[in-house]
C-alpha positions as CSV (number, residue, x, y, z in Angstrom):
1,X,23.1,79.0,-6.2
2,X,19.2,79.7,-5.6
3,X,18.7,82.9,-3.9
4,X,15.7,84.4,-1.4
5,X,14.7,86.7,-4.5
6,X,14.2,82.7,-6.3
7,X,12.0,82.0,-3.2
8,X,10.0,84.7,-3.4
9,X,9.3,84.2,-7.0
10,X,8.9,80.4,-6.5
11,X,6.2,81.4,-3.6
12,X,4.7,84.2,-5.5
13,X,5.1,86.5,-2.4
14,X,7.6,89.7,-2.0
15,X,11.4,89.3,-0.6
16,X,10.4,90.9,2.6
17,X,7.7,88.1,3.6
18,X,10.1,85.4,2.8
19,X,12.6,86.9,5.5
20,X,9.8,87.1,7.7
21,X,9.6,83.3,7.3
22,X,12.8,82.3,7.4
23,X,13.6,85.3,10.6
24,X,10.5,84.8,12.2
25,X,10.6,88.8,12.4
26,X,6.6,89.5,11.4
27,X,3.5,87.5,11.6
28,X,3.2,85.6,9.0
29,X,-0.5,83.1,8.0
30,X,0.5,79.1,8.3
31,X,-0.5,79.3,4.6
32,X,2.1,81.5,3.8
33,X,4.6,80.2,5.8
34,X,3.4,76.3,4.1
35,X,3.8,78.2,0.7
36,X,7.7,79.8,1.6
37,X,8.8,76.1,3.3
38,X,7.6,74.3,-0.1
39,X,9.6,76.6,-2.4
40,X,12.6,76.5,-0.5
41,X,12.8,72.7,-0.3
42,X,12.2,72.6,-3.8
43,X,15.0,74.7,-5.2
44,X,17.5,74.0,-2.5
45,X,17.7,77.4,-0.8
46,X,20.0,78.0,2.1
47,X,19.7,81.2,4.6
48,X,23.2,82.2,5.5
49,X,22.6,81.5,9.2
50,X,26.2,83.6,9.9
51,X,24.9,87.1,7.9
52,X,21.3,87.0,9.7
53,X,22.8,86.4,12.8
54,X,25.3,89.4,12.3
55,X,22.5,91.3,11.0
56,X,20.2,90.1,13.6
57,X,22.8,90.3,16.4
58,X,21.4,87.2,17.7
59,X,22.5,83.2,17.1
60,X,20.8,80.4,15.2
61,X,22.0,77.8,17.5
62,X,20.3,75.9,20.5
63,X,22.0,74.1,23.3
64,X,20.9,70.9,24.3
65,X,22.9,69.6,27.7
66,X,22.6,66.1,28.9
67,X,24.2,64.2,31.1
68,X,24.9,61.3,29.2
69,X,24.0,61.3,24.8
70,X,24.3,57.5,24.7
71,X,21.0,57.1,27.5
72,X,18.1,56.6,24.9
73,X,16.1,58.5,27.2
74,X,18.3,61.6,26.4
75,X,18.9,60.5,23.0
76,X,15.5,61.1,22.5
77,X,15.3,64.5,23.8
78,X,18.2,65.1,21.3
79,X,16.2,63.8,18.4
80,X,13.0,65.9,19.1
81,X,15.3,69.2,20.1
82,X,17.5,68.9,16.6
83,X,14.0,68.0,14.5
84,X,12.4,70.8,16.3
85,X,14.8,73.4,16.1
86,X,15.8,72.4,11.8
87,X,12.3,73.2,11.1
88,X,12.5,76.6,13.0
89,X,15.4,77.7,11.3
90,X,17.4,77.0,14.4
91,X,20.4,74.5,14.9
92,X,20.8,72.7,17.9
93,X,24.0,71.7,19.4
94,X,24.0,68.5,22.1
95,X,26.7,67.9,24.3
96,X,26.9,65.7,27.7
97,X,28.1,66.6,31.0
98,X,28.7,63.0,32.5
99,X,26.7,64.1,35.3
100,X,30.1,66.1,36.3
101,X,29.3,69.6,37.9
102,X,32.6,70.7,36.7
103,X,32.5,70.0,33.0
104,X,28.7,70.9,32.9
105,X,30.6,74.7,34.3
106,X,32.8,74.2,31.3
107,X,30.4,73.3,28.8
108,X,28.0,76.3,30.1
109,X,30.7,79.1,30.0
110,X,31.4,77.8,26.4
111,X,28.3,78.0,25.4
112,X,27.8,81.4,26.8
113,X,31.3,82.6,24.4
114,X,29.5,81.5,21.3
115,X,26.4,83.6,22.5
116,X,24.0,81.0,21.7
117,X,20.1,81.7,21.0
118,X,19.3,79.7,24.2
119,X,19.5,76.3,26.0
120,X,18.0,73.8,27.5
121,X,19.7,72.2,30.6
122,X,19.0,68.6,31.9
123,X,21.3,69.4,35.4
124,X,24.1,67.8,37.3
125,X,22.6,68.9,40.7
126,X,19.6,70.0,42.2
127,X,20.1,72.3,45.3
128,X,20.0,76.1,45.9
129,X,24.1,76.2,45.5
130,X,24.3,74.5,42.6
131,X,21.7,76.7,40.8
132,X,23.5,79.7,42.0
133,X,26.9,78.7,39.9
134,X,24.3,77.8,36.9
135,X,22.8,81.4,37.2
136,X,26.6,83.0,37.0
137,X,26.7,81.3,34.2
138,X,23.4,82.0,32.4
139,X,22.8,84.8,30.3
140,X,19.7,84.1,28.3
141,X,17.1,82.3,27.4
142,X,16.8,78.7,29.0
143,X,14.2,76.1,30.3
144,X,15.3,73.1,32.7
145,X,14.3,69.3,31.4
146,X,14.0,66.4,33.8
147,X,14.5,68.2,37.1
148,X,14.1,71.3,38.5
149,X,16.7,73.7,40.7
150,X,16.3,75.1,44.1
151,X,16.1,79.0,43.5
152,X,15.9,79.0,39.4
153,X,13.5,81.0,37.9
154,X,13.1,79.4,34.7
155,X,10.4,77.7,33.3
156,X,10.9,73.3,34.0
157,X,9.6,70.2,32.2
158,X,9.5,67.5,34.0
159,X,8.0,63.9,35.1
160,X,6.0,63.3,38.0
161,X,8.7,61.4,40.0
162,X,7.4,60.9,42.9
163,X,4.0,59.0,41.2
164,X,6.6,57.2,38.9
165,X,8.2,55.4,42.0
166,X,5.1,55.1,43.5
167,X,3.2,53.3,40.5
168,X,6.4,50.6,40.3
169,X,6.7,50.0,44.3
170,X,3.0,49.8,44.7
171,X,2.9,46.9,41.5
172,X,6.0,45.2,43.6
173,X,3.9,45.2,46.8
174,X,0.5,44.1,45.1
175,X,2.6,41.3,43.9
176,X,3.2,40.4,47.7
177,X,6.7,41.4,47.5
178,X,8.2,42.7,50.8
179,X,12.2,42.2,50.3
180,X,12.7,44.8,47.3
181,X,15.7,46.1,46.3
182,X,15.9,49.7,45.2
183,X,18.4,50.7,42.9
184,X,18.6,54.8,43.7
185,X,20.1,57.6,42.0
186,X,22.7,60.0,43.5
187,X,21.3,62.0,46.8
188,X,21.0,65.6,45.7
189,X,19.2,64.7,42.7
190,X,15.8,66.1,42.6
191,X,15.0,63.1,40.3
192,X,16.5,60.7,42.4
193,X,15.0,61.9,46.0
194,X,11.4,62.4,44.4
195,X,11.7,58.7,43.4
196,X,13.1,57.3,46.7
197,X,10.5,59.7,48.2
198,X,7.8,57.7,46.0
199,X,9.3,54.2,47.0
200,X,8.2,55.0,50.8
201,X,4.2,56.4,50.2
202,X,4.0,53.2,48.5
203,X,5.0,51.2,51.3
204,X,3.7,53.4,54.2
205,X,0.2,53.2,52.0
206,X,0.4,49.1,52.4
207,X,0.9,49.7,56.3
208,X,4.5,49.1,55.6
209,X,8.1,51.2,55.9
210,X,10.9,50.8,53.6
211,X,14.1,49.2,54.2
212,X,16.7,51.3,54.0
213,X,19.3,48.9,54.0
214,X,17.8,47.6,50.9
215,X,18.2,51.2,49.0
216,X,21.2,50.7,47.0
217,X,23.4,53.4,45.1
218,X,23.1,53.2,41.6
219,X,24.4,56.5,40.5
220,X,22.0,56.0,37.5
221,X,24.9,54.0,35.6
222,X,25.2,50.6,34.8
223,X,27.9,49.6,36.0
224,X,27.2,50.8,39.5
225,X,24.0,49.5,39.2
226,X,25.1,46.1,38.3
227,X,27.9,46.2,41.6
228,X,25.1,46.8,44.0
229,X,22.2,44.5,42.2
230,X,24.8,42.1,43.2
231,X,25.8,42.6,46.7
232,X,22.0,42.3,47.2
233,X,21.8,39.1,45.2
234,X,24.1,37.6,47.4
235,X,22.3,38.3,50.6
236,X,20.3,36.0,52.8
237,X,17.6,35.6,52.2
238,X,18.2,37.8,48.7
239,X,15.6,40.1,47.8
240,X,12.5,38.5,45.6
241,X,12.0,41.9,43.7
242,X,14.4,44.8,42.5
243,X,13.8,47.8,41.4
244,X,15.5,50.3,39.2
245,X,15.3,54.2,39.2
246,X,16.6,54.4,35.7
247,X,16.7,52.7,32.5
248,X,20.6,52.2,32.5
249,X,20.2,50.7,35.7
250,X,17.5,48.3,34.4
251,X,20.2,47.4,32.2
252,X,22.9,46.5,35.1
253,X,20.2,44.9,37.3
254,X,19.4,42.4,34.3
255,X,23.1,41.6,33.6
256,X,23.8,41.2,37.2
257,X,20.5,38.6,37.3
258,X,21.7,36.9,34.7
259,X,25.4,36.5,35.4
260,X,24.4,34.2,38.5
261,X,22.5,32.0,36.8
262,X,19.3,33.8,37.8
263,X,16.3,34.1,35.7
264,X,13.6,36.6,35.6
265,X,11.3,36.7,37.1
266,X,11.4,32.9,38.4
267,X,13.7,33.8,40.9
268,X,13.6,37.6,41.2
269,X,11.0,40.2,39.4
270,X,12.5,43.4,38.2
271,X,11.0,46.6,37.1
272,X,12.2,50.1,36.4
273,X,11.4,53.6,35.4
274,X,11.8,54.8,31.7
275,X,10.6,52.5,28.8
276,X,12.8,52.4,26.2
277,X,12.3,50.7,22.2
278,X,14.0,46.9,23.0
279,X,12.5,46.8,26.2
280,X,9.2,45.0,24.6
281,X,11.2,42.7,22.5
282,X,13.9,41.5,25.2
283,X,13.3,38.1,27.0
284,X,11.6,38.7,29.3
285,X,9.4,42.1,27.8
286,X,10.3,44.5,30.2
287,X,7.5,46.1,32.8
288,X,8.4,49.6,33.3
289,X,7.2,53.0,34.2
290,X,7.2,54.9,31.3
291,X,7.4,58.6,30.8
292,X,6.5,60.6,27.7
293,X,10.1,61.8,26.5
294,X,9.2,62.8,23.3
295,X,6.5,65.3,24.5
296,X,8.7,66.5,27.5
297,X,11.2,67.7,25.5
298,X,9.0,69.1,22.2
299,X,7.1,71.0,24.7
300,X,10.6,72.1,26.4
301,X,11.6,72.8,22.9
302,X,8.7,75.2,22.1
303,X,8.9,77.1,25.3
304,X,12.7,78.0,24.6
305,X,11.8,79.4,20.9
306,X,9.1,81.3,22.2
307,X,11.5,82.9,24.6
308,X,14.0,83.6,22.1
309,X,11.7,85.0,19.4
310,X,9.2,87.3,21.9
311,X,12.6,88.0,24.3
312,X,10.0,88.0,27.3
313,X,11.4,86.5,30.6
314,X,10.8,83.2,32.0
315,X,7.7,82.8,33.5
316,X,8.8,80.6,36.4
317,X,6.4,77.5,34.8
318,X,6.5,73.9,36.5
319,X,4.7,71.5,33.9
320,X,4.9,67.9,35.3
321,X,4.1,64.9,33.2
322,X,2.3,61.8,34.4
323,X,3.9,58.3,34.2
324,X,2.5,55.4,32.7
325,X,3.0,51.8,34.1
326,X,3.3,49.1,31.5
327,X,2.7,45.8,32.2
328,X,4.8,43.2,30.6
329,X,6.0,40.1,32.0
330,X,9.3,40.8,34.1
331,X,7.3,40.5,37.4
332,X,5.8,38.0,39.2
333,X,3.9,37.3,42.6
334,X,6.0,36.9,45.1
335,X,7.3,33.3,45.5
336,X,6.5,33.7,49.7
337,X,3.2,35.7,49.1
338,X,0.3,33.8,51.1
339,X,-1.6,32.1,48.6
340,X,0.3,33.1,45.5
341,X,1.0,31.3,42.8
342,X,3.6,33.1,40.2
343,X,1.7,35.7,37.4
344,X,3.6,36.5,34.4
């Protein structure tokens, strides 16, 4: 079994700077730490993660908790997390709430008895009580992905919500759409009211107001979604656009279309927030708001290993991303806007 002393002398530099490496315990040149990584993938080295950490007194592994691991959206901040972390030295552990206050408690006081390195929290709630529990629970390093919480003082990466709903609503509207459905997230979600909150500068900026009656709950879940896309199918007159806060309710809306017979977007457009890999090669090509998951969480990532490494506090930062609105061919003008004639 290859040893660190078989490191060294693979990498031509002294024991000690190969623990700096693999420990991250002493500044170390990128050439050096090129020169260590090479040797140890080339004779198969493996630090015993358990003897550092007893040495060390501090863990190798990571927490990554979502509220749902089969969302691609949070499937991707999983990949990026894991990738990250392996070529730290780190391992990262993912596990998924359900969006359930209660097991996310669970899951967090877990975590807590196998003292890991750090975490990174995509939360169940949003308000000032629900951080507090969150807190009680806490005891070291963490950062906050997707939404932020009332009171926290850790460092958040997020999306710009608020210009995400905005961007889609506003497209709906240009369209000459007027009867749009919004399929919402859960109230109390930061996410979810900075979106709705987007849906109504779009329409107050077009002279318009929002119907509420039209703002659906979607709980961002499929199935929910695809109950309430259609109640609002079946209403009269039905709306000629809906929107989705999420991608899994992009999903329900489109299954809920399609189960009456209803194409897109001949007889309703639909767009949503999160772009996702089969969206361009589903029929029709999705148009979405995309937002950039991959750099969210490697940034998120980052910030949580710098924490654990230089043991500094959170400094309280609020990065927010911008969205992106891709155009595809899922919308259409409106089939009652003055003068329009259908766009695809």
């Amino acid at each position: 079994m290859a040893t660190i002393k078989d490191v060294a002398k693979r990498a031509e530099v002294a024991i000690s700077t190969v623990s700096a490496v693999i420990n991250r315990s002493a500044p170390v040149s990128e050439f050096v730490i090129e020169k260590v990584q090479k040797a140890i993938a080339e004779i198969g080295y493996v630090p015993h993660g358990a003897a550092r950490s007893l040495r060390s007194g501090q863990s190798r592994l990571v927490g990554l908790v979502v509220p749902d691991i089969t969302n691609p959206h949070f499937a991707t901040a999983a990949r990026v997390v894991e990738s990250v972390c392996l070529s730290r030295g780190y391992m990262a552990v993912v596990l998924s709430t359900g969006q359930d206050a209660d097991r996310e408690n669970q899951i967090l006081q877990m975590m807590r008895m196998q003292r890991m390195a750090g975490m990174i929290i995509i939360p169940s709630g949003s308000d000032a009580e629900h951080g507090a529990h969150l807190l009680a629970e806490l005891n070291g390093p963490t950062v906050l992905l997707d939404s932020h919480i009332e009171g926290m003082p850790h460092d958040v990466f997020k999306l710009d919500n608020v210009e995400a709903a905005r961007l889609a609503v506003d497209y709906l509207l240009g369209l000459g759409h007027r009867r749009i459905a919004i399929l919402k997230g859960p109230d109390g979600i930061a996410t979810a009211d900075d979106r709705l909150e987007g849906c109504r500068i779009a329409f107050a900026a077009h002279g318009l107001t929002l119907d509420e009656s039209l703002c659906l709950e979607g709980g961002f879940a499929q199935a929910e979604a695809f109950g309430s896309t259609l109640s609002a199918l079946a209403r009269s007159p039905r709306p000629t656009a809906i929107f989705a806060m999420s991608n899994m309710m992009t999903l329900g809306v489109i299954r809920a279309v399609f189960s009456q017979g209803l194409s897109i977007p001949g007889d309703v457009s639909v767009i949503g927030i999160d772009d996702f890999e089969w969206a361009e090669i589903m029929s029709p090509r999705l148009t979405l708001v995309a937002q950039p998951n991959s750099d969210m969480a490697r940034d998120a990532v980052e910030a949580l290993l710098e924490q654990i490494e230089t043991k500094q506090p959170p400094a309280g930062r609020l990065r927010i991303y911008p969205p992106r609105l891709v155009l595809r061919n899922s919308c259409a003008a409106a089939p009652d806007a003055p003068g329009g004639s259908p766009k695809k």
